[in-house]
C-alpha positions as CSV (number, residue, x, y, z in Angstrom):
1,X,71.3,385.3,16.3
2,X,71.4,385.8,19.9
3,X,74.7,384.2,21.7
4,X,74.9,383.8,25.4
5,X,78.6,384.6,26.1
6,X,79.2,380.9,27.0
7,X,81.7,379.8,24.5
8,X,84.7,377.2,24.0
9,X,86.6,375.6,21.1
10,X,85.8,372.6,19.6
11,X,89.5,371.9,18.8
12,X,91.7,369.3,20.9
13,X,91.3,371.3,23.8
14,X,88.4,374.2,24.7
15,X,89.8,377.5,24.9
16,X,87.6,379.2,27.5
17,X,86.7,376.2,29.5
18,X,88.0,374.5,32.9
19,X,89.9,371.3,32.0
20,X,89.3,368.5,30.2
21,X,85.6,367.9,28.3
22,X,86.1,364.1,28.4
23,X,86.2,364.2,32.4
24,X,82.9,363.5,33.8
25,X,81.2,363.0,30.5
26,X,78.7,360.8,32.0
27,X,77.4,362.7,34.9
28,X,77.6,365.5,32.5
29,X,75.1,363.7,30.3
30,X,72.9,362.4,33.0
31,X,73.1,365.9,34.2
32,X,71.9,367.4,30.6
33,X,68.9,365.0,30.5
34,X,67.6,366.1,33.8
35,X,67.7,369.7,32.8
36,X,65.5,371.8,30.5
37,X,65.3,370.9,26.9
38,X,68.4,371.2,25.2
39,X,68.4,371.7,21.1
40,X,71.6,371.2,19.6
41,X,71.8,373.3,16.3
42,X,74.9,371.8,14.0
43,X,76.4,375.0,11.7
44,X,78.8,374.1,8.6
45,X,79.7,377.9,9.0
46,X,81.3,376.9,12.5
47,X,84.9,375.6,12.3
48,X,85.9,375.4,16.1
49,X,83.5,377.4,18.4
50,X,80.7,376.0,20.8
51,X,78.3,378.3,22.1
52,X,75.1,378.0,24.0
53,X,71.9,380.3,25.2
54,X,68.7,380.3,27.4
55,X,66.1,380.6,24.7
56,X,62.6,380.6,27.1
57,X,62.5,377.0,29.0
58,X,65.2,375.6,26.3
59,X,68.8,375.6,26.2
60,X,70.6,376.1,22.5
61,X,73.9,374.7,22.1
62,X,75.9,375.9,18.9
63,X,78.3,373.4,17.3
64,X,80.3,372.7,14.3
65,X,78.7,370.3,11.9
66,X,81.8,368.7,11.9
67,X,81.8,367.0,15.5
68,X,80.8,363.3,16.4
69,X,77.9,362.7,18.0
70,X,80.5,361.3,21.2
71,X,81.7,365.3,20.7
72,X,78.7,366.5,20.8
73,X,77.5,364.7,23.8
74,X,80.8,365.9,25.5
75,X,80.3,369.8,24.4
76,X,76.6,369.5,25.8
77,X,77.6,368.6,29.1
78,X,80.4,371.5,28.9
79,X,78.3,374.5,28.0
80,X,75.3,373.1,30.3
81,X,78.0,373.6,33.4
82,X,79.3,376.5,32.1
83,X,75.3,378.3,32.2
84,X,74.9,376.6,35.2
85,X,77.8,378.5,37.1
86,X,76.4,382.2,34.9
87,X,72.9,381.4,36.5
88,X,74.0,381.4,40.1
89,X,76.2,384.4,39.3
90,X,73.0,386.0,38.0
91,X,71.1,387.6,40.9
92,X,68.3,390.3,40.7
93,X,68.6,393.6,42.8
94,X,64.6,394.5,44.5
95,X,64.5,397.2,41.7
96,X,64.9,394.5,39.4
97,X,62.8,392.0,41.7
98,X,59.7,395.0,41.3
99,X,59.9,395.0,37.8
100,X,60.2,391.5,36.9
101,X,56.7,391.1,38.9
102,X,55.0,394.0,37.0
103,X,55.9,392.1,33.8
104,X,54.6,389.0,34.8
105,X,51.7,390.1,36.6
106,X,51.1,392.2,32.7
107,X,51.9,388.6,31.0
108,X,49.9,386.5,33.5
109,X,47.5,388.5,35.0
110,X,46.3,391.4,32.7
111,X,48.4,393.6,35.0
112,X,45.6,393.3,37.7
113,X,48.5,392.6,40.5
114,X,50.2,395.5,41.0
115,X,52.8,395.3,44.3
116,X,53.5,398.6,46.1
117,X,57.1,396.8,47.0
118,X,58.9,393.4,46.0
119,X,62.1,392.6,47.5
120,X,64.8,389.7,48.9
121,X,64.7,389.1,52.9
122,X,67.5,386.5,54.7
123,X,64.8,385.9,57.2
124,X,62.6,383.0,55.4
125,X,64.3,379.9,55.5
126,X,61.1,378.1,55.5
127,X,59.3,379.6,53.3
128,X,60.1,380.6,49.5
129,X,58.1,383.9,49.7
130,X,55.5,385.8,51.3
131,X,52.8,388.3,50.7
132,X,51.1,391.4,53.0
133,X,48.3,391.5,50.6
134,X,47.0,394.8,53.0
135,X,50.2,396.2,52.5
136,X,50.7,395.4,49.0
137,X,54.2,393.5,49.8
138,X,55.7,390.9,48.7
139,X,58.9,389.5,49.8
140,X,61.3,386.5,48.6
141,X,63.8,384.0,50.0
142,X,67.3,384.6,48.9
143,X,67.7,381.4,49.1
144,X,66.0,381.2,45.9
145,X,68.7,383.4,44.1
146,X,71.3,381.4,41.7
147,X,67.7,378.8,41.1
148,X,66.4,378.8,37.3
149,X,64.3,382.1,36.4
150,X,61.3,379.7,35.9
151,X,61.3,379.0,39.6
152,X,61.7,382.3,40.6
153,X,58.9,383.6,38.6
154,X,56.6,381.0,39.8
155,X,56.9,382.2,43.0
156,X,56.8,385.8,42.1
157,X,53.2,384.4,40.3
158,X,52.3,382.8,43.3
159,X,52.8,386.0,45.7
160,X,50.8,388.2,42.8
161,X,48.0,385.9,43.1
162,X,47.6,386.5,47.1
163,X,47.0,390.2,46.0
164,X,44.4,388.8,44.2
165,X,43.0,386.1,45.7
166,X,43.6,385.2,49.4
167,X,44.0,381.3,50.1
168,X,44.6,378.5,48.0
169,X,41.2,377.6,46.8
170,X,40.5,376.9,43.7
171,X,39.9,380.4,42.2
172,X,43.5,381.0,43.3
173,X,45.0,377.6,41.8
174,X,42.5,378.8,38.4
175,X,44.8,382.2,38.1
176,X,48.4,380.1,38.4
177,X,47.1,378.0,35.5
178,X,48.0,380.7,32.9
179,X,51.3,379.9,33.9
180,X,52.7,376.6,31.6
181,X,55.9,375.9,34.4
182,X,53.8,375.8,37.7
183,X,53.7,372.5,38.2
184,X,57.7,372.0,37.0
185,X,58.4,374.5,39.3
186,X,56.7,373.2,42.4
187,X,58.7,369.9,42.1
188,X,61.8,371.6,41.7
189,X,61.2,373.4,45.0
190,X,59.5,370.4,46.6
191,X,63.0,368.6,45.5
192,X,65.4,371.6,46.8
193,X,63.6,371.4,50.4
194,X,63.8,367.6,50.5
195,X,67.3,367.7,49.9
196,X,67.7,370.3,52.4
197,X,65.8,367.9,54.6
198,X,63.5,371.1,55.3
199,X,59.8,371.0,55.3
200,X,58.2,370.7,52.0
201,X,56.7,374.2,51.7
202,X,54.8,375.9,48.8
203,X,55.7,379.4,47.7
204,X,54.4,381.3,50.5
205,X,55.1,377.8,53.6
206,X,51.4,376.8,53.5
207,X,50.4,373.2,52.9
């Protein structure tokens, strides 16, 4: 079974973690219901260790059958910050960037998108990304780097479907429905630029 090197120990005290569990435990709660699904799997095989994984849009959390359900609560919060911090650590190179767009354009759009570059530019702070569809380009905003993959592949999606389509008619809208987190991932960007007190722009700063 896959195990995302996030671990602790569910003794008194967790071995690998920062400070106490029991500090924060309701904004670390609040914080775990507002994030993807979590599924906690219980394992009499597990005496002290916590672990948890990205498994697709879900997050697994590992725990001893043995905890409460207040521990259990506690450890969610835990391992949830602790994949939080490895996500923004996590940050594709262009090479990486390319190839991530050639699988999804395969996955999503029978591999009919095919980018002649993909890379990260600092000179976007309005808009998420942007596509040369003559050119075969597509760029993104770093500020996107450290957000969930989902995001980022949306709008990886999003530029793919300017080589394909130009606008945002409905033909274009039609191709970005084979993608199930589209709409999850247009609020999340709608919520980032709010906060930000930025325009609200889509993936490529067009209403």
């Amino acid at each position: 079974m896959p195990v995302d090197p996030s671990s602790g120990s569910a003794g008194d005290a967790p071995a690998h973690g920062t400070g106490d569990p029991q500090r924060g435990a309701a904004a670390h709660t609040a914080r775990a219901a507002a994030s993807s699904a979590v599924e906690v799997r219980r394992s009499t095989r597990r005496r002290r260790t916590v672990s948890a994984y990205r498994e697709g849009d879900r997050t697994i959390v590992l725990i001893p059958a043995r905890l409460s359900e207040a521990e259990e609560r506690r450890w969610v919060g835990v391992m949830l910050d602790k994949l939080a911090v490895q996500d923004k650590k996590r940050v594709l190179g262009d090479t990486e960037l390319e190839e991530r767009a050639l699988r999804l354009s395969a996955q999503y759009f029978e591999g009919r998108a095919r980018p002649v570059s993909v890379r990260w530019v600092t000179n976007q702070n309005t808009r998420w990304g942007s596509c040369t569809s003559a050119e075969g380009s597509i760029r993104l905003s770093h500020r996107l780097q450290g957000m969930p993959e989902y995001v980022v592949d949306y709008v990886l999606l999003h530029e793919l479907a300017h080589l394909l389509v130009s606008g945002h008619g409905p033909k274009f809208w039609r191709l970005l429905e084979a993608y199930p987190r589209t709409e999850r991932a247009r609020g999340y960007l709608e919520g980032v630029a709010a906060a930000e007190r930025l325009p609200r722009p889509s993936a490529d700063g067009e209403e």
